[in-house]
C-alpha positions as CSV (number, residue, x, y, z in Angstrom):
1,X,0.0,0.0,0.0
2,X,3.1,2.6,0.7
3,X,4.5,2.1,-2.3
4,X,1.1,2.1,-4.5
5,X,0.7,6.0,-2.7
6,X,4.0,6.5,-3.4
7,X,3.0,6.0,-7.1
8,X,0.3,8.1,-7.6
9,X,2.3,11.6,-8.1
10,X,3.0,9.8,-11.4
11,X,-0.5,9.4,-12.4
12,X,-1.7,13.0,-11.7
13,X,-2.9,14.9,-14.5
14,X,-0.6,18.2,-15.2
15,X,-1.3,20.8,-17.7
16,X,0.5,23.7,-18.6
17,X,-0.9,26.8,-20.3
18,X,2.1,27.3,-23.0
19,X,0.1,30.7,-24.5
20,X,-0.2,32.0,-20.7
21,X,2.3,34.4,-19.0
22,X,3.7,32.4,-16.2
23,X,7.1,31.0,-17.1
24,X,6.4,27.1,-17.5
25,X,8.5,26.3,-14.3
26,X,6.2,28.6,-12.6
27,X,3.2,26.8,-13.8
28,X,4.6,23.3,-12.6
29,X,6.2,24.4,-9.5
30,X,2.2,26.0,-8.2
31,X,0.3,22.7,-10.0
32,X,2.8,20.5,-7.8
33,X,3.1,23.0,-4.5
34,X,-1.0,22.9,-4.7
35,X,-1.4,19.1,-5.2
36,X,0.7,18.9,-2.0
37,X,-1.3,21.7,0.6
38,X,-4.4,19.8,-0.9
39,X,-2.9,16.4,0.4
40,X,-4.1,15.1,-3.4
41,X,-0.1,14.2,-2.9
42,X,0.4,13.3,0.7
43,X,3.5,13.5,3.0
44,X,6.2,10.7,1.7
45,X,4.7,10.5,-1.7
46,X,7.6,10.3,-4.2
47,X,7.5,12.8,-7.3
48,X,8.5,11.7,-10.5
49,X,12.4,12.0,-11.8
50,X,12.8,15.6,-13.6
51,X,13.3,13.4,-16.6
52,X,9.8,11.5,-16.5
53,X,7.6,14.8,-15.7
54,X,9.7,16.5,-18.0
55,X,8.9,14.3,-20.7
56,X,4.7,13.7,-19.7
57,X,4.4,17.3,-19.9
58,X,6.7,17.5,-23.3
59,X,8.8,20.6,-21.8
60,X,13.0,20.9,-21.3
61,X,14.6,19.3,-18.3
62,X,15.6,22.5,-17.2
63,X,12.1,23.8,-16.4
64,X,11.4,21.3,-14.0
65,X,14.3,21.0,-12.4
66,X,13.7,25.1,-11.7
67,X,10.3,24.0,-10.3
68,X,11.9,20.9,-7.8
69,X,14.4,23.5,-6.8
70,X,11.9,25.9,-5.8
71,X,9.9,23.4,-4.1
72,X,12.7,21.6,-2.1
73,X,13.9,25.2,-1.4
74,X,11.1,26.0,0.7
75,X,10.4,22.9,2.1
76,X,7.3,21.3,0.1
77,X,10.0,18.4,-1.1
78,X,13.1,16.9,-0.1
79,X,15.4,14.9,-1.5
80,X,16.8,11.3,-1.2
81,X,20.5,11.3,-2.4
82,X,20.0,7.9,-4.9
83,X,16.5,7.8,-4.8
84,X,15.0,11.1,-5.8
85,X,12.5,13.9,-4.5
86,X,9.8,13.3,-2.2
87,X,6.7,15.6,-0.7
88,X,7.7,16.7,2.6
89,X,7.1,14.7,5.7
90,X,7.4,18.1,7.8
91,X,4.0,19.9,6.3
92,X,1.1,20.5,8.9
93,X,-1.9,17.8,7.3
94,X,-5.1,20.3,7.3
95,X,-8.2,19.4,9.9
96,X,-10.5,18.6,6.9
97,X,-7.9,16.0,6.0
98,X,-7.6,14.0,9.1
99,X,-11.7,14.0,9.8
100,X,-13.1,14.0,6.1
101,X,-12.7,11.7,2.9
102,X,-10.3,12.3,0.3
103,X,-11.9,14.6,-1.9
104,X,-14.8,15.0,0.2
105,X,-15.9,18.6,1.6
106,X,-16.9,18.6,5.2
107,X,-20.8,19.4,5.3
108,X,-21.7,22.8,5.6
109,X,-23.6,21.9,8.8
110,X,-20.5,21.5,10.3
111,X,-19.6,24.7,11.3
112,X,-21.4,27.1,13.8
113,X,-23.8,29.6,11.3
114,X,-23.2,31.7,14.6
115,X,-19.8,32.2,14.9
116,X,-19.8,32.3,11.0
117,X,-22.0,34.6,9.8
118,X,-20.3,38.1,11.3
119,X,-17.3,37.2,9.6
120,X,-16.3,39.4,7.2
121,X,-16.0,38.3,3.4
122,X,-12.5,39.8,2.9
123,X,-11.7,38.4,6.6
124,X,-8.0,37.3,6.6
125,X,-6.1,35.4,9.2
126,X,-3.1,37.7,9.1
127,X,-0.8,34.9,11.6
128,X,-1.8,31.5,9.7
129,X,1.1,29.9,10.0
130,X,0.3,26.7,7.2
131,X,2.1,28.9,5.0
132,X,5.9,29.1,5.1
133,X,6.9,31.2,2.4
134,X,8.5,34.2,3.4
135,X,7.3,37.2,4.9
136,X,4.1,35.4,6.4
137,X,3.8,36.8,10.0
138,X,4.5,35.6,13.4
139,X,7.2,32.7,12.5
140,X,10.0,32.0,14.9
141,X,13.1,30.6,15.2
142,X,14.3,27.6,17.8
143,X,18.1,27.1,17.3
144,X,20.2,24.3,17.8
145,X,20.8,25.3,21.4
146,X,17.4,26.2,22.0
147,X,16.2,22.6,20.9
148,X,19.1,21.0,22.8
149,X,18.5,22.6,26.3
150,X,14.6,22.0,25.2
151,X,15.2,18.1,25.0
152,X,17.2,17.5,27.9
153,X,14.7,20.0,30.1
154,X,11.7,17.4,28.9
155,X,13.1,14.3,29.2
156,X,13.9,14.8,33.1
157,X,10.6,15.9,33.5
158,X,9.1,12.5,31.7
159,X,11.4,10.8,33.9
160,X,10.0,12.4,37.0
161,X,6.4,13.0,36.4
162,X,4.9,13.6,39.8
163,X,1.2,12.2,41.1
164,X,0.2,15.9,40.1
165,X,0.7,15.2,36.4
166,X,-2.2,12.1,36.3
167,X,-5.1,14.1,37.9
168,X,-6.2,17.5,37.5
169,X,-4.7,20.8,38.3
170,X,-5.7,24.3,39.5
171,X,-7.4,25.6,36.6
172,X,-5.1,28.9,37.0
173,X,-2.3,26.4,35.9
174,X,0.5,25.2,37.7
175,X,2.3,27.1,41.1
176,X,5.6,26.6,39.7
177,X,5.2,28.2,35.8
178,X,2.7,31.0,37.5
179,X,5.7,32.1,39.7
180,X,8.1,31.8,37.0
181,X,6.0,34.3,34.2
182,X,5.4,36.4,37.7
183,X,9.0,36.7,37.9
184,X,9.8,37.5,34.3
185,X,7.4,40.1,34.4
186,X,8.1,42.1,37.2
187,X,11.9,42.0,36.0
188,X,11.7,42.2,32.3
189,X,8.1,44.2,32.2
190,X,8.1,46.0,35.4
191,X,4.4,44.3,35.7
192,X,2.8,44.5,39.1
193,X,1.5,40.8,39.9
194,X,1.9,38.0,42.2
195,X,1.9,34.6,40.6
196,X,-2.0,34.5,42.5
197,X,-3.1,36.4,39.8
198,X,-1.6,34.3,36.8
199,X,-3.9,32.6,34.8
200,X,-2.0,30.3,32.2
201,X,-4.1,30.3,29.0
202,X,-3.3,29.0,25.7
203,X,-2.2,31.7,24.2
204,X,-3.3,35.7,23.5
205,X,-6.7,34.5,21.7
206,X,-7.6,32.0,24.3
207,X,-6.9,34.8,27.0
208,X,-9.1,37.6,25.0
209,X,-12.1,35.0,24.7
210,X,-12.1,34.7,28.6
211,X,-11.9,38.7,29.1
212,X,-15.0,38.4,26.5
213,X,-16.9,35.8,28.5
214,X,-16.0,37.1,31.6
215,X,-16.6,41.3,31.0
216,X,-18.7,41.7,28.4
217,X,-22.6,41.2,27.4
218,X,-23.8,41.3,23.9
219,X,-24.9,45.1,22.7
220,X,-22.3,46.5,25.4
221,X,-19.5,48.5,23.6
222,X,-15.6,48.0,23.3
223,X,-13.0,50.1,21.7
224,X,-11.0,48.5,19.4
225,X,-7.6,49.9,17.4
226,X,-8.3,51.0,13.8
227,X,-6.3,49.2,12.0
228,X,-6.1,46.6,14.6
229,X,-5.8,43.1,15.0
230,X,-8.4,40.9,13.3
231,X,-8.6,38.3,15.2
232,X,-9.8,40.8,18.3
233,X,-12.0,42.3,16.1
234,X,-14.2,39.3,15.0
235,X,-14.2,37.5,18.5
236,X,-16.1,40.5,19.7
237,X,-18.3,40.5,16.8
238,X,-18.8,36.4,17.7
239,X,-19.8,37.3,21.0
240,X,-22.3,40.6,20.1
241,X,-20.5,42.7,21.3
242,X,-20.7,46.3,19.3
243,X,-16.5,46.7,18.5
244,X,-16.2,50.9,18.5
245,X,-13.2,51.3,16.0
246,X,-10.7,54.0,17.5
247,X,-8.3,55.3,14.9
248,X,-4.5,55.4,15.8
249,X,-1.8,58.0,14.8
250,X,1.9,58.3,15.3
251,X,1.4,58.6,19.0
252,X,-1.2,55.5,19.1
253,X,-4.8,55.0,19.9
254,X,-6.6,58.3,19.6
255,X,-7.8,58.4,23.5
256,X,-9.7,61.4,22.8
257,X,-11.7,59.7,20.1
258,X,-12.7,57.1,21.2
259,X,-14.3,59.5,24.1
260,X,-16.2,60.8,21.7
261,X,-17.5,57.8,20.1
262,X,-18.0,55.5,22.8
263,X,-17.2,57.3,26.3
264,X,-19.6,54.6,28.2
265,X,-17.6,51.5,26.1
266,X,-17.1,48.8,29.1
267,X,-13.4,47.6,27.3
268,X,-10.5,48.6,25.1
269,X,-7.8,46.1,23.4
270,X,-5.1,48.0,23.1
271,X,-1.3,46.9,21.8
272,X,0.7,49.8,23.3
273,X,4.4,49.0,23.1
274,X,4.4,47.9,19.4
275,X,0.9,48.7,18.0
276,X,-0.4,46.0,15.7
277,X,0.1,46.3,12.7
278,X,1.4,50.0,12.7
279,X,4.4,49.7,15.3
280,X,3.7,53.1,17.0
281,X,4.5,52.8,20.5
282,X,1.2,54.5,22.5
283,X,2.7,57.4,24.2
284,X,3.4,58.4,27.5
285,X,0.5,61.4,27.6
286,X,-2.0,58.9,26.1
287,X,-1.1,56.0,28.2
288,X,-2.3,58.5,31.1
289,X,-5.3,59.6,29.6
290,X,-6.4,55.9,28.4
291,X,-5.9,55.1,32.5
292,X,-7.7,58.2,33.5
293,X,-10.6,57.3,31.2
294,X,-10.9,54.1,32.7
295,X,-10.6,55.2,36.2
296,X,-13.0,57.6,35.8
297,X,-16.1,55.5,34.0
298,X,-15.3,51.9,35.6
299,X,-13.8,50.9,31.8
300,X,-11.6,47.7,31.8
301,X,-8.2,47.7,29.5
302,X,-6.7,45.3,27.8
303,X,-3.2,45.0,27.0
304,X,-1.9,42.6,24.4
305,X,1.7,42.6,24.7
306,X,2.5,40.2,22.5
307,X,6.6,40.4,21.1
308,X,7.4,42.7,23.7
309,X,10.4,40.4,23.9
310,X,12.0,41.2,20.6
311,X,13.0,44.7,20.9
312,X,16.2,46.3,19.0
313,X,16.8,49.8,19.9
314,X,16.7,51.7,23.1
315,X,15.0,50.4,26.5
316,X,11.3,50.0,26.1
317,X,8.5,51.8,27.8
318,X,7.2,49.7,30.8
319,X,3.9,47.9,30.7
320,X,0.6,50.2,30.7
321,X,-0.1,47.9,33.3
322,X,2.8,48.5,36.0
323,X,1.3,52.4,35.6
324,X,-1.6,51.2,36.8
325,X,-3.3,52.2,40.1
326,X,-6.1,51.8,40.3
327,X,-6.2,47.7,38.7
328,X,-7.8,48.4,35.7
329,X,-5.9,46.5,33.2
330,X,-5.9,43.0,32.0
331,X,-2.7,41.7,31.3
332,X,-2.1,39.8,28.4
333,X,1.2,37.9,26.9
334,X,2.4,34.7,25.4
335,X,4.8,32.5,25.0
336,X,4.0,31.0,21.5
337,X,5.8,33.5,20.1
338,X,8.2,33.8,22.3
339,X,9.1,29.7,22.2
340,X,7.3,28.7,19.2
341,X,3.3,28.8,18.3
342,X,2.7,25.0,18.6
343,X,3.7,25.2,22.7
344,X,0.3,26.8,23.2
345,X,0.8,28.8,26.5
346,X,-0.1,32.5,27.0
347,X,-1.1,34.0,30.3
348,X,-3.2,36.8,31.4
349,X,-2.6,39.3,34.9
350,X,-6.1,39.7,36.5
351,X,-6.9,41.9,38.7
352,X,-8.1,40.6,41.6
353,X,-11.6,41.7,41.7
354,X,-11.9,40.0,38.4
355,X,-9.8,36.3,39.7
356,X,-12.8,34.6,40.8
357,X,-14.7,34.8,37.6
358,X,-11.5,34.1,35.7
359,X,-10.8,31.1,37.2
360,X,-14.6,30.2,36.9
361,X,-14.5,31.0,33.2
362,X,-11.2,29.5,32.5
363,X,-12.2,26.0,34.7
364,X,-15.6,26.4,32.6
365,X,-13.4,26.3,29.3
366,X,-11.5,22.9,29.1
367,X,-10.6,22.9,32.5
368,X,-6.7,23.6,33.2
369,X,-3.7,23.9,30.6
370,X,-1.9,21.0,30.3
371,X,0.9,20.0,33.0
372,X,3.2,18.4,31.3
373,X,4.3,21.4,28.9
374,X,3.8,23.6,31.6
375,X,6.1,21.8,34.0
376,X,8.5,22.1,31.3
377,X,8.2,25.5,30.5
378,X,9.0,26.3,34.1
379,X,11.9,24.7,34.5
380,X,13.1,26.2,31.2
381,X,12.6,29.7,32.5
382,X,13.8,29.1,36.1
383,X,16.9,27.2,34.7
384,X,17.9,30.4,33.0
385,X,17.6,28.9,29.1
386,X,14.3,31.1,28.4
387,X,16.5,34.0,28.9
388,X,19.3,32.7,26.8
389,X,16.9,31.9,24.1
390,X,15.2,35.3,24.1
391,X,18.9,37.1,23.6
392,X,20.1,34.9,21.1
393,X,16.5,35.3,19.0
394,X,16.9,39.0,19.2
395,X,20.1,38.8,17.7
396,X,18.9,36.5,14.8
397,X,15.7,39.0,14.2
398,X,17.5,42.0,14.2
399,X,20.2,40.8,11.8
400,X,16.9,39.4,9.3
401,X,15.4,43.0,10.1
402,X,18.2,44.8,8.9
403,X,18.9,42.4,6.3
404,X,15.1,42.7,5.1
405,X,15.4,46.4,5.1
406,X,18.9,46.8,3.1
407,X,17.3,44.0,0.7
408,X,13.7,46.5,0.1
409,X,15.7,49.5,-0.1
410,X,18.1,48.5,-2.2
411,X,15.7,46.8,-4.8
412,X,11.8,48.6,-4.2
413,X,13.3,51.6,-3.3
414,X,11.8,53.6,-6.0
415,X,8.3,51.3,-5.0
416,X,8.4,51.5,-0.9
417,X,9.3,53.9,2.1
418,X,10.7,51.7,4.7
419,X,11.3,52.7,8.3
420,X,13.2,49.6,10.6
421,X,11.3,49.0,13.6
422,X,12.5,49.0,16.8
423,X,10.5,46.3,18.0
424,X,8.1,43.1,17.0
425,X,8.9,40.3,14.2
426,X,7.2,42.6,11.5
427,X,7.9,45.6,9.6
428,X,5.1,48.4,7.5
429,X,6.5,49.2,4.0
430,X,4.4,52.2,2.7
431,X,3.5,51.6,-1.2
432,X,4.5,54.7,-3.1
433,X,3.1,55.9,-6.7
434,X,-0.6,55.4,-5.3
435,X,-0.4,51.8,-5.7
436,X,-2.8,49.4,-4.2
437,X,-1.6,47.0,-1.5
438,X,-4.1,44.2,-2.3
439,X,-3.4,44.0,-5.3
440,X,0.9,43.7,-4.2
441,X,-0.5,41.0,-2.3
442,X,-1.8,38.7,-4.6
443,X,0.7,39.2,-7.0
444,X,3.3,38.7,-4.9
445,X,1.7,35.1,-3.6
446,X,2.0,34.5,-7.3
447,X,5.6,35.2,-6.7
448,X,6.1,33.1,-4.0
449,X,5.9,35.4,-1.3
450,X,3.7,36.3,1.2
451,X,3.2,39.7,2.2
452,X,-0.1,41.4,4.0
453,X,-2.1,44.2,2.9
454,X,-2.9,46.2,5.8
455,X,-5.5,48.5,4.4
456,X,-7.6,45.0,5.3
457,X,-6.9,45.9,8.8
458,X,-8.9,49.4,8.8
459,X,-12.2,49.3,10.0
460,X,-13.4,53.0,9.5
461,X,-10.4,54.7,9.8
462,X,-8.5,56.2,6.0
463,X,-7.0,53.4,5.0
464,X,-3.2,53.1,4.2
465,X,-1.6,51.2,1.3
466,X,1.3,49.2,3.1
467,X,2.5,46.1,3.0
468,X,3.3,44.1,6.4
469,X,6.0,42.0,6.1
470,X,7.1,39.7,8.4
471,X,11.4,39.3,9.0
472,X,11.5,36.4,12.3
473,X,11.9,32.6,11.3
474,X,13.4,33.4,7.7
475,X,17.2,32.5,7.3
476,X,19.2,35.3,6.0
477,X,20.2,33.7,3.0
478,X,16.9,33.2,2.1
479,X,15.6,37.6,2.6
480,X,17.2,38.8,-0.9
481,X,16.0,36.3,-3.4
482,X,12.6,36.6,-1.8
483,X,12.7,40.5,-1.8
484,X,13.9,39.9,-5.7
485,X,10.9,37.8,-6.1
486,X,8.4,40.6,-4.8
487,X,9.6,43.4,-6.8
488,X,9.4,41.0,-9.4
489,X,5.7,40.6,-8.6
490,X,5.8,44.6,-8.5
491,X,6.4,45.2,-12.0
492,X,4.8,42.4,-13.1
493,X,1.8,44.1,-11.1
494,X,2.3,47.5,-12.9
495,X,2.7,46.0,-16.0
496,X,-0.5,43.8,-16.5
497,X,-2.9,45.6,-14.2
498,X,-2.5,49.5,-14.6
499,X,-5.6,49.6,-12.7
500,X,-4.3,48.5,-9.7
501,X,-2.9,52.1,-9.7
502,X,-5.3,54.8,-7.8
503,X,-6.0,57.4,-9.8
């Protein structure tokens, strides 16, 4: 049976459009990468010599050896010294394909109509992370060290598991990993906490659906940033709540605005040390006014501080929360991007007038976080490694940043204004010559890269043509052909869709 699957890549049906405009190695190399995030070819399946497909599809050698190249460059193949190229055993398989027939599409009673039907149409997942051509967002890096330290940390906890590991746990999550975070963020993010008011989570989603469940009521009112973070955006939508959007300038979210629009709103989601997807850091006169506002009317604030590891220049501004005195704001990190995503561990800082129905909601939820990775986790920072891995990653992002940069500048500089961020795993590249970013965006995925449009993150707000670009988890090496490949898709764009130019 292995080796009839293995087969099949040589009985798929591939056509190539020889009057088209894509180069024919471009044709084969997105029939092939397609076949494979379709699982139509699975994980293991053996592709055809260069020489058979070559031959099948009555084109030179050359063009598909381009195509394997490309493939096994960003991971869709590999290769077998002797015995040829093969579909990547590393790929994520999709949900649909572990629950549904080959072929088959799940049944659109499936899904929640609920939880679907406020989605927007043009709704994108800006992190989705099935996707590894560069610059999609939020991808990390875990070195050799990082793994090695990572494997001997869990195998002397597998050795060692404790009675505590085979029943359940305090739904807060476990003593140990909640003084540990505690720790890190009094030092690292002058946070005011005790590890009492930790609530591990699994990650900065899971921790905003609680704050939903636990604060607000459908028709009450929330501030939102505009642009903002999508993800924030349609949860509250999900849960009925009416999402005010609050536009942000250079100095961040416009507290005075957002007054005006909504000054009885019960919440505001806020990103103030690297504003998502802008980068503006809120300022140090609005972070006062945002915490006299909620003072004032009994509003709650919550701050996502998500990459406030990875900073470059200069100290960074403390949390909004250790300026807080009167325990108004929900703290909210993780350490998926900090590690890696598929960990799954974020935490949230409650005050404690809010604990009880955190814990409630959070037991309510799936019950506690699971002990075995938290156990590791806690030894991992307590042993001092977290803290290696954080300086070493910094190092690695800022040296992609600044190679990302030299790499736009040098070949879009005509096309983009690029400013280097100080912080985060992303950067904002402002389109020149009026050009539309959406359009950038799909013509650079026809390219091979990914970048984001983030006039899709602006609610009511002008929009900006930008394009976000992600820099963290690429190797260097990798940066300039890519960039090469999006201003590629740049004059390709200009070339074959003038209207894609504002006029």
């Amino acid at each position: 049976m292995k080796e009839r699957r293995r087969s099949w890549a040589s009985l798929y049906v591939w056509q190539l459009t020889r009057a088209g405009d894509a180069p024919l190695f471009r044709q084969i190399y997105l029939q092939i990468r397609s076949a494979i995030l379709s699982q139509s070819l699975r994980p293991g399946t053996k592709l055809p010599s260069t020489r058979e497909l070559a031959s099948q599809l009555s084109v030179s050698r050359s063009a598909v050896v381009s195509a394997y190249e490309q493939l096994l460059a960003e991971g869709y193949a590999t290769g077998k010294t002797g015995s040829g190229s093969y579909v990547s055993s590393d790929l994520p398989v999709p949900v649909e394909g572990r629950s549904s027939k080959r072929g088959k599409r799940p049944a659109a009673t499936t899904r929640s109509p609920a939880i679907e039907a406020p989605l927007r149409r043009d709704f994108v997942d800006v992190t989705v992370q099935s996707d590894e051509r560069p610059f999609n967002l939020g991808r990390t890096l875990v070195d050799a060290r990082t793994m090695q330290l990572w494997r001997k940390v869990s195998a002397r906890v597998f050795r060692s598991l404790g009675h505590d590991h085979f029943g359940y746990s305090d739904p807060r999550g476990l003593p140990e990993l909640r003084k540990a975070i505690c720790d890190y963020l009094r030092a690292a993010r002058a946070v005011q906490c005790e590890p009492e008011q930790i609530v591990v989570t699994a990650g900065t989603q899971h921790a905003i659906d609680l704050v939903i469940r636990v604060l607000l009521k459908p028709d009450m009112q929330a501030w939102i940033e505009d642009p903002g973070y999508s993800l924030t955006m349609q949860a509250l939508i999900a849960a009925g709540v009416k999402s005010r959007p609050i536009p942000v300038d250079g100095q961040g979210i416009n507290v005075g605005a957002g007054i005006r629009s909504a000054p009885k709103a019960r919440a505001v989601f806020v990103t103030p040390s690297h504003q998502f997807p802008t980068g503006v850091v809120l300022s140090m006169a609005r972070r006062l006014e945002l915490l006299g506002w909620a003072r004032e009317t009994k509003a709650w604030i919550i701050e996502d501080d998500y990459a406030s590891e990875f900073r470059y220049g200069g100290r960074a501004l403390a949390s909004l929360q250790g300026l807080d005195d009167s325990e108004r704001v929900i703290y909210v990190g993780t350490l998926n991007k900090a590690l890696f995503p598929g960990l799954r561990l974020g935490y949230a800082v409650v005050p404690p007038a809010l604990l009880k129905a955190f814990i409630t909601a959070r037991y309510l939820v799936d019950r506690q976080p699971s002990s075995l990775a938290q156990a590791v986790v806690a030894d991992f920072i307590e042993e001092g490694h977290f803290a290696g891995h954080i300086r070493r990653m910094r190092l690695q992002y800022q040296d992609q940043r600044d190679v990302l940069v030299a790499a736009l500048r040098q070949r879009l500089g005509d096309e983009l204004t690029v400013d280097p961020p100080d912080q985060g795993m992303h950067l904002v590249a402002h389109l020149r010559r009026r050009l539309k970013d959406v359009a950038i965006e799909r013509a650079a995925r026809d390219h091979g890269v990914i970048v984001r449009a983030m006039s899709r993150l602006y609610v009511a707000a002008p929009p900006r043509s930008a394009l976000v670009i992600g820099f963290s988890g690429y190797p260097r090496q990798m940066i300039p052909p890519a960039v090469t490949q999006l201003a590629e898709s740049f004059g390709r764009q200009r070339k074959s869709h003038p209207t894609s130019v504002e006029t």
